[in-house]
C-alpha positions as CSV (number, residue, x, y, z in Angstrom):
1,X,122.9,92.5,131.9
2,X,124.5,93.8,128.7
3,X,124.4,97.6,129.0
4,X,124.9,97.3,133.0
5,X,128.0,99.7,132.7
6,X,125.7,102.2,131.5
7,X,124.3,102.8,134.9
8,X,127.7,104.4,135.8
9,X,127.0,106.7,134.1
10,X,123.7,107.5,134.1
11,X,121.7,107.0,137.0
12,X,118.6,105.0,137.1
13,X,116.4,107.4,138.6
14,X,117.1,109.4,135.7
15,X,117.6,107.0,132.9
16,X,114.8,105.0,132.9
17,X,112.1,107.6,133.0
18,X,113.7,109.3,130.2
19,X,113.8,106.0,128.6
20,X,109.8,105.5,129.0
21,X,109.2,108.8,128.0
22,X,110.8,108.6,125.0
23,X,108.9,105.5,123.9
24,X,105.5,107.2,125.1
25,X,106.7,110.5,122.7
26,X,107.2,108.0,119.9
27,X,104.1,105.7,119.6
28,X,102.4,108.8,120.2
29,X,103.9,110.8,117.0
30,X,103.2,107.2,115.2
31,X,99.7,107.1,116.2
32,X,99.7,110.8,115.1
33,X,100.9,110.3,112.0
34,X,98.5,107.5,111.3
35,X,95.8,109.9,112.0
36,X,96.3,112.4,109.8
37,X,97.8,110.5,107.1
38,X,94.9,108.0,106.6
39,X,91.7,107.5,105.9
40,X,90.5,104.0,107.2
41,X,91.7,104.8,110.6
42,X,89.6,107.4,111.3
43,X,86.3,105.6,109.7
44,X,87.4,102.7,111.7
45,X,87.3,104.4,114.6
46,X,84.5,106.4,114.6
47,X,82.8,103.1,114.3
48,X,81.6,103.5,110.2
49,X,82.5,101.1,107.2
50,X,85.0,101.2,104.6
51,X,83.5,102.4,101.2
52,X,83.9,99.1,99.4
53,X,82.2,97.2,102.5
54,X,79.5,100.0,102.3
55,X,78.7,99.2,98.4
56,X,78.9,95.4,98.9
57,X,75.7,95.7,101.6
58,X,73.7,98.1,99.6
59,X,73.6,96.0,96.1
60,X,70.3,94.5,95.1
61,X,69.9,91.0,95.8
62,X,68.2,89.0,93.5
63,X,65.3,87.3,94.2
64,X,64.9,83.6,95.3
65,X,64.1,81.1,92.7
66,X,60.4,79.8,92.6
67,X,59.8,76.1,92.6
């Protein structure tokens, strides 16, 4: 293990939950972030288009060529 010396000095017991909780405190401020700073997230989540899908579906389509 590379960083096996670290354990010397820090114990497990204390290192790796501190470890885990610092990944779980930074995907959460990402997912945060990505929240509040966007738009299509939040439509995407709460299950609704995007605008430009939106004004694709509700364009007139023309009518079928007679033989």
């Amino acid at each position: 293990m590379i960083y096996g010396k670290m354990w010397t000095v820090v114990r497990p017991t204390v290192g790796i939950p501190l470890f885990l909780g610092a990944v779980a405190v930074g995907s959460f401020s990402v997912h945060l972030a990505l929240l509040n700073n966007t738009t299509w997230v939040k439509a995407f989540l709460e299950g609704g288009q995007s605008t430009k899908a939106a004004a694709t579906s509700t364009a007139p389509v023309a009518p079928a060529a007679k033989k």
